[in-house]
C-alpha positions as CSV (number, residue, x, y, z in Angstrom):
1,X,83.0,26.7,-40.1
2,X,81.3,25.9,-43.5
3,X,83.2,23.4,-45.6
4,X,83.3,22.5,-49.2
5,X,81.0,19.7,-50.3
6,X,84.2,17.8,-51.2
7,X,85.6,18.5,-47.1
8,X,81.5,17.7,-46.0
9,X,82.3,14.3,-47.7
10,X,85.5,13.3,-46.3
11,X,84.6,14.8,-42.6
12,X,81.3,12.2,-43.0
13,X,83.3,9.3,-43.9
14,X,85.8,9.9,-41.2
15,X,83.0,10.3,-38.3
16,X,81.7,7.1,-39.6
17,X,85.0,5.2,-38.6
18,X,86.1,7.2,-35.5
19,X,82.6,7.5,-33.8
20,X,80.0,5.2,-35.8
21,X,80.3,2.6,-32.6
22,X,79.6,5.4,-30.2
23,X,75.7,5.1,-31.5
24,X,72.8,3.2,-30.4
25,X,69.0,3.2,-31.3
26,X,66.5,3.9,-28.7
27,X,63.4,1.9,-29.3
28,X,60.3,4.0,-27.2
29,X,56.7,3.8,-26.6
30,X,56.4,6.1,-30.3
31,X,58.8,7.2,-32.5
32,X,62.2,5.9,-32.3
33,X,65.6,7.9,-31.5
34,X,69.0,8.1,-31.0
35,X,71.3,8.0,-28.2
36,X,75.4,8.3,-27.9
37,X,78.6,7.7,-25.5
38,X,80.2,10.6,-23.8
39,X,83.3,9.5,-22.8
40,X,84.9,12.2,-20.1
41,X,87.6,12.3,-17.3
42,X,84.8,12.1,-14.5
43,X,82.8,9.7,-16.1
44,X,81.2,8.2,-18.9
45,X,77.3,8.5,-19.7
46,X,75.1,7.8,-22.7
47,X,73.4,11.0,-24.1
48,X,70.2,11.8,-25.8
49,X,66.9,14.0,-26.1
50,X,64.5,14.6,-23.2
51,X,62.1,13.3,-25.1
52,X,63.5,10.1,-26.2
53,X,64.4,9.5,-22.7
54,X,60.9,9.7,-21.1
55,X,59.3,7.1,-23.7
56,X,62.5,4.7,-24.0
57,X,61.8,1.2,-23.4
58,X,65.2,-0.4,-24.6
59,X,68.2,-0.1,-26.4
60,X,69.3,-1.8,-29.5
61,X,72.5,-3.8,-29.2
62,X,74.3,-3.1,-32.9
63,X,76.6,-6.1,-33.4
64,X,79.5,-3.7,-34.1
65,X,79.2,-2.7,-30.2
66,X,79.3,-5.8,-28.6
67,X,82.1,-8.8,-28.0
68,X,82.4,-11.9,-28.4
69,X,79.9,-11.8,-31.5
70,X,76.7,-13.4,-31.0
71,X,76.9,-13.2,-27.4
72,X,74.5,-10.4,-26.7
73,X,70.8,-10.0,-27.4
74,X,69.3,-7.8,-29.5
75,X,68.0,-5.3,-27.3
76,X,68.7,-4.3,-23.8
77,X,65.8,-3.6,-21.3
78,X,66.4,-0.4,-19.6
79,X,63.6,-1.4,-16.6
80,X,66.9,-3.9,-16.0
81,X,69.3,-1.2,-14.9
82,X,70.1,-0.3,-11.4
83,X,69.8,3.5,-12.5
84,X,67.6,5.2,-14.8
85,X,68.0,8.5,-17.2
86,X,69.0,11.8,-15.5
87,X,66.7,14.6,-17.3
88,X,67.4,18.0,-17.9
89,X,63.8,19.9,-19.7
90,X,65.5,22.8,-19.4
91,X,68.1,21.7,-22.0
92,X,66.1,19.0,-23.6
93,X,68.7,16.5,-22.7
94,X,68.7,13.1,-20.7
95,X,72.1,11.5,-19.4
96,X,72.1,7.8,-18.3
97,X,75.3,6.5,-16.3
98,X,76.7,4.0,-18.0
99,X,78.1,1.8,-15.2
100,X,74.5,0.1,-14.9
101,X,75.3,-1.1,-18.5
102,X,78.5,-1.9,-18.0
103,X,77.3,-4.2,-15.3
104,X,74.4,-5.6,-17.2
105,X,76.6,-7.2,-19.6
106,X,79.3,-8.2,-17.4
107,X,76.3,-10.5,-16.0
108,X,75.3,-11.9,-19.2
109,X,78.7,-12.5,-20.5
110,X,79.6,-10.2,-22.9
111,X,81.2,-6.3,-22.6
112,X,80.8,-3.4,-24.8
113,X,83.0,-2.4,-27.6
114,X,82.0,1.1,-27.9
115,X,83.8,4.4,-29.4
116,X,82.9,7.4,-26.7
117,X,82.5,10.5,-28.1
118,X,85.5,12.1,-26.2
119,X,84.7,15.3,-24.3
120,X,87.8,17.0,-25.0
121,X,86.0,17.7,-28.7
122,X,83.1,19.3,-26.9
123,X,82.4,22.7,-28.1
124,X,83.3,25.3,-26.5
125,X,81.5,29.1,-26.1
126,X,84.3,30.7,-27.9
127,X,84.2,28.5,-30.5
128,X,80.2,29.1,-31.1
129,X,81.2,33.0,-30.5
130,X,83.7,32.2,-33.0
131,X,81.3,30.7,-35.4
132,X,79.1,33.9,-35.5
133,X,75.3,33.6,-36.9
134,X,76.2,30.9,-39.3
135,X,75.8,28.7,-40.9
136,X,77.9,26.5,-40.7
137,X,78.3,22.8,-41.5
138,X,76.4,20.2,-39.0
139,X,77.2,16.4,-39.7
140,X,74.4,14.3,-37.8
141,X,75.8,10.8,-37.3
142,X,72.4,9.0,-36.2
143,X,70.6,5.6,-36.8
144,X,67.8,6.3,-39.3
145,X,64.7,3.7,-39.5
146,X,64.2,1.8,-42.8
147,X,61.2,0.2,-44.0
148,X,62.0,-3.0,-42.6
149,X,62.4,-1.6,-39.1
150,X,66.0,-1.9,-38.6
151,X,68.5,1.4,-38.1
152,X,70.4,1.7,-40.5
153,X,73.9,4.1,-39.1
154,X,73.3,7.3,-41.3
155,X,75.3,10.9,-41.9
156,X,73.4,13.4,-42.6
157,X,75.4,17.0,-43.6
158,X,73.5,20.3,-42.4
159,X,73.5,23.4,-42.1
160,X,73.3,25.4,-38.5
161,X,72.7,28.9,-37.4
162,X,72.6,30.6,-34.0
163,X,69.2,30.5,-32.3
164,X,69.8,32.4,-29.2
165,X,71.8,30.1,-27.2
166,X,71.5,27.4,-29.0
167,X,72.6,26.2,-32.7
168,X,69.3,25.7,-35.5
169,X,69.5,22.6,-38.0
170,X,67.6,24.4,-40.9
171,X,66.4,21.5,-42.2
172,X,64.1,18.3,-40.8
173,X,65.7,15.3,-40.3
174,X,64.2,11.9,-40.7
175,X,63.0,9.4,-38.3
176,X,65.3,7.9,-35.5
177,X,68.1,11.2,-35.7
178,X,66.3,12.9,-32.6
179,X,68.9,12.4,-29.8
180,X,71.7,12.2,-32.0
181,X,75.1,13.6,-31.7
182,X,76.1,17.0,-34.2
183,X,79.5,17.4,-35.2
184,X,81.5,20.6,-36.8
185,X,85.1,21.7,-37.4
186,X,86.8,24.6,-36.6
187,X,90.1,25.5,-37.1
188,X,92.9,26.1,-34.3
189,X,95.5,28.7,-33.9
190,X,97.7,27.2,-35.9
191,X,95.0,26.6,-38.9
192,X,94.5,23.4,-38.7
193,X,90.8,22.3,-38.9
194,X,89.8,19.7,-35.9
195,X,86.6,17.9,-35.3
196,X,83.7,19.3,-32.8
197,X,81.3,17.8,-31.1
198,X,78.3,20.1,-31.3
199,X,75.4,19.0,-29.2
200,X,72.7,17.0,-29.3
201,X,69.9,17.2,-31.4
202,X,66.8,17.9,-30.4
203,X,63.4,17.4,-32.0
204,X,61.4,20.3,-34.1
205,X,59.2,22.3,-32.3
206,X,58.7,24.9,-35.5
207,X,56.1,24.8,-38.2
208,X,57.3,24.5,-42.0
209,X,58.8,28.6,-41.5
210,X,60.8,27.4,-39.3
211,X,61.9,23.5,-40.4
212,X,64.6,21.9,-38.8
213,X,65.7,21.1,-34.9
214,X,67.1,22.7,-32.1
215,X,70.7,21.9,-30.7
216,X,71.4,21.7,-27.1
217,X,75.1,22.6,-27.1
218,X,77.9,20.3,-25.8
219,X,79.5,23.1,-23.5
220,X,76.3,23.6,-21.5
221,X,75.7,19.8,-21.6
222,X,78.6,19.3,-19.8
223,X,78.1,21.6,-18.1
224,X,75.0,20.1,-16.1
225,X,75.8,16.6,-16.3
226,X,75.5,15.1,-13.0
227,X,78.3,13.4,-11.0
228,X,78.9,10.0,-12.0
């Protein structure tokens, strides 16, 4: 669904406050990314590229995602988990089970304080049938990289189109998104608009005809996720 720039705004501002804690920056041998909860009845897991996956070296702890403040460090190695990423090249995705972090900070004293992003706002096949070539409006809540270093949480509004079976961002995103989590609306029976979860974004692999990034859809995501 493509929204007004006035709707854009509002559906920004409200991702910000119902998901902005389900973030967290990858730090990796090269360029930095993002990576996400995915809360579902089987099992939780934190998402994010392929790519970003096989360079990660830790994870940034973001005060907001953490309790008691000032408990946890800064960064978390991921050579200290039990269990390391689960990779999909086919899809370009890598799913890490989250029980290793869970158990990380249970030893160190403090828990997380984290927003999943539910899976019952996954997209669904009908609803990207629905959507037809596009575009349509793609909200990329991700933690951009400043000059200072630090990642900033950042919204950036899209567009996406249909690119066989998966969407297209038509435009290139800045430093740190790859990994991210894409969100849409769509509207239900009734006509109500309600918040999707459209994939995971993936980095560019066009030249300047064809700028912008792949999305590995949340349906097919789910789809291969392993048991947790």
């Amino acid at each position: 669904m493509l929204l007004e720039p006035d709707a854009e705004d509002e559906v920004a501002y409200e991702l910000c406050q119902l998901l902005g804690r389900a973030i967290l920056p990858v730090e990796t041998a090269g360029d930095p990314g993002t990576a996400f909860f995915l809360g579902r009845p089987a099992g939780e897991f934190l998402l994010t590229a392929d790519v970003v996956a096989g360079r990660a070296q830790r994870l940034g702890l973001r005060p907001s995602v953490t309790e008691p403040a000032g408990v946890a460090d800064v960064s978390l190695p991921l050579a200290d988990l039990p269990a390391g990423w689960s990779r999909d090249a086919r899809l370009g995705v890598a799913a890490l089970p989250t029980d290793g972090l869970h158990g990380y900070a249970a030893g160190r004293g403090w828990r997380w304080r984290v927003q999943p992003v539910p899976a019952a706002v996954a997209v669904t096949a009908d609803d990207l049938d629905a959507s037809g070539a596009g575009p349509v409006t793609a909200i990329v809540l991700a933690l951009g990289v400043s000059g200072d270093g630090s990642r900033p949480l950042e919204v950036a509004v899209e567009r996406a189109v249909r690119d066989g079976d998966r969407l297209r961002i038509t435009a290139a995103l800045p430093a740190g998104y790859v990994g991210a989590p894409v969100f849409g609306v769509r509207p239900d029976a009734a006509g109500e608009v309600g918040l999707r979860c459209l994939g995971v974004l993936l980095p560019g692999d066009g030249g300047a005809a064809e700028a912008g990034h792949p999305v590995a859809t949340l349906d097919r995501v789910l789809a291969a996720l392993p048991a947790s």
